[in-house]
C-alpha positions in Angstrom: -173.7 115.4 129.8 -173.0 119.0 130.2 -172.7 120.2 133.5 -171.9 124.3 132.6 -172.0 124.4 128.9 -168.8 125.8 127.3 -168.6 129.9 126.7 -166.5 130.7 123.6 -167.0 134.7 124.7 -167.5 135.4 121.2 -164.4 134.1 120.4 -163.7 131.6 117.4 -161.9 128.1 118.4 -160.4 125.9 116.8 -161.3 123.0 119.0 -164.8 121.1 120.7 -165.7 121.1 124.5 -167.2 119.1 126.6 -168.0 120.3 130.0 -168.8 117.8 132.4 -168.5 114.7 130.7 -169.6 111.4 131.8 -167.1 109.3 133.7 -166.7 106.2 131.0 -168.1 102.8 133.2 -165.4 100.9 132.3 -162.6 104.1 133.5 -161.2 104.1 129.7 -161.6 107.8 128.1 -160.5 106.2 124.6 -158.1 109.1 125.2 -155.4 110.5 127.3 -156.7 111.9 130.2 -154.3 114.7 132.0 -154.6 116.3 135.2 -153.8 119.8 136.6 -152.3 120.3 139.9 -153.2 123.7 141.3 -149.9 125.1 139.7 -150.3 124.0 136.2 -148.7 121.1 136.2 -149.8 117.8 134.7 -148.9 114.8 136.8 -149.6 111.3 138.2 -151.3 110.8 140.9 -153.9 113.3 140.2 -155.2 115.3 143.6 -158.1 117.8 144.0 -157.7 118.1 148.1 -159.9 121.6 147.7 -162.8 120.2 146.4 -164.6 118.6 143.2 -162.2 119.0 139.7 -163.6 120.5 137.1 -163.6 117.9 133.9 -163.8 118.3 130.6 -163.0 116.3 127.3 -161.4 118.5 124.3 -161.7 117.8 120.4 -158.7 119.8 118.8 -159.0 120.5 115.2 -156.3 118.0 113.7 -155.4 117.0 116.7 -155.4 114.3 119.6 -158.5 114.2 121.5 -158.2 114.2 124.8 -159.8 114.7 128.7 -158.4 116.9 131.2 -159.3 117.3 135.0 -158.5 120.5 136.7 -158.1 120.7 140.6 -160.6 123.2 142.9 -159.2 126.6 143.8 -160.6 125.6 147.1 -161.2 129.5 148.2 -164.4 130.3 146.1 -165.3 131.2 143.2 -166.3 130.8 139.8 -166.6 127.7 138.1 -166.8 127.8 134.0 -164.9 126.5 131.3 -164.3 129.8 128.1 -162.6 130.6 124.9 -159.6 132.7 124.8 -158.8 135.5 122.4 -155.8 132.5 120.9 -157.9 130.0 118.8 -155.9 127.4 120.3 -156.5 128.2 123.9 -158.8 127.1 126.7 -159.7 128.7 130.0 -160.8 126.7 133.0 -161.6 128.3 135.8 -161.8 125.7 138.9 -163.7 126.8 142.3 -161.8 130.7 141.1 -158.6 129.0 140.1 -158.1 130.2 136.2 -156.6 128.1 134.1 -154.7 128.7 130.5 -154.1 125.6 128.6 -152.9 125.4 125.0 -155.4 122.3 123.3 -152.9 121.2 121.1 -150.4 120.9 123.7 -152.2 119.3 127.3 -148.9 117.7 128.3 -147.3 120.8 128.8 -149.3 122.2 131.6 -151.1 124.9 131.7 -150.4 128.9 133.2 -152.8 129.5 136.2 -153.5 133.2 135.5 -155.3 134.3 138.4 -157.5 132.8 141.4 -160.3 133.4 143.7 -161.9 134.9 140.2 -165.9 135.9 140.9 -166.3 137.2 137.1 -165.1 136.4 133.7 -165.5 139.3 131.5 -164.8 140.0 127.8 -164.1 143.8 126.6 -165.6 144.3 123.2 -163.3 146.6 121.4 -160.1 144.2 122.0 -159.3 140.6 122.3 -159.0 140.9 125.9 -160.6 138.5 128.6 -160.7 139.9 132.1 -160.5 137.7 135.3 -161.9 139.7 137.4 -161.1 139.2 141.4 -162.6 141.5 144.6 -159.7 143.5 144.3 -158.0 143.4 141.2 -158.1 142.3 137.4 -155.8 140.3 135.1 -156.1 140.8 131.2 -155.1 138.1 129.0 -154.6 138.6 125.0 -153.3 136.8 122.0 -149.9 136.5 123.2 -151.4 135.5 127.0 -151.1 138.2 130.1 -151.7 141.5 128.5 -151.8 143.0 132.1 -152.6 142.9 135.5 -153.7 145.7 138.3 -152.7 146.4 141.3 -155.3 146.4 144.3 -158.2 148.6 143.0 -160.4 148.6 146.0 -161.4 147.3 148.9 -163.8 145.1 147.8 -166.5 143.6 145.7 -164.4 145.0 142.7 -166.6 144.1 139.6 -167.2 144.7 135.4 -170.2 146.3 134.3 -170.0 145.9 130.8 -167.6 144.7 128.2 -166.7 148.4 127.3 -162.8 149.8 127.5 -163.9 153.0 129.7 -163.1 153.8 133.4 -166.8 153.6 134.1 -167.0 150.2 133.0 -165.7 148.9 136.7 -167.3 149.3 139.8 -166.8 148.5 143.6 -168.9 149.0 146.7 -167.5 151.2 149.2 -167.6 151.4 153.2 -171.2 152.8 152.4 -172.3 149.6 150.5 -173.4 151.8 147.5 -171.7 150.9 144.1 -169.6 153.6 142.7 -167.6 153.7 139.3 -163.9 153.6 139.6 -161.1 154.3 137.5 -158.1 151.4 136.2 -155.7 153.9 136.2 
């Protein structure tokens, strides 16, 4: 059962998703089954103190299946499991807690690229996915973080449209009218 079905962004990987699976009635995955601490990490016992994990169960091609639980950001936020510009490469974003984990390598953790994330956003002309927070953006390419901003605004800082241009981000001022603003 699929909770929130998988977005590949447009992306092409080299691996199956399942969002939200059924826990198995008997506990046994058939697989290994890792869980992310709020840092990465992968480690016994398992904890989610912020709220519910997000779960999902992972079909790399010629590799090990296998089921991975990632703990709640806690602070808010999105919740959505995406493809990365890497082929081998998931993003889980937890309650706004992003994280990067290479599918043919669970054990190894994963990198927690951002948090409180409201918006996931792919830009069209380059294999970029934004994580986009009320105040500032993180990039991550092929090779992982591409970049990251510094504060931006205020507030309410958001993507309009997968386009590389300054007016492709926008934020609400004092006012509370949404005005275009430039990444430097």
């Amino acid at each position: 059962m699929e909770d929130d079905p998988f977005d590949d962004l447009g992306f092409a990987p080299a691996f199956r998703v399942d969002c939200g699976p059924e826990f198995p009635g008997d506990g046994n995955w058939g697989c290994p089954v890792f869980g992310f601490d709020r840092r990465g990490r992968c480690g016994e016992p398992f904890e989610s103190r912020w709220g519910a994990p997000t779960v999902v169960r992972v079909q790399p091609a010629g590799a090990e299946e296998w089921g991975g639980t990632f703990a709640s950001g806690g602070l808010g936020g999105l919740s959505g499991v995406y493809g990365c510009p890497s082929r081998h490469h998931l993003c889980v974003v937890a309650d706004g807690l992003v994280y990067i984990v290479d599918v043919t390598k669970p054990r190894a953790g994963a990198v927690v690229a951002h948090d409180q994330v409201r918006q996931v956003a792919k830009v069209a002309e380059h294999d970029l996915v934004l994580f986009v927070r009320f105040i500032d953006i993180v990039a991550l390419g092929l090779a992982g973080t591409a970049w990251r901003t510094e504060r931006l605004v205020v507030d309410d800082l958001r993507v309009l449209n997968g386009r590389a241009t300054p007016s492709s981000v926008a934020a609400t001022p004092w006012a509370g009218r949404p005005r275009s603003s430039s990444t430097r």
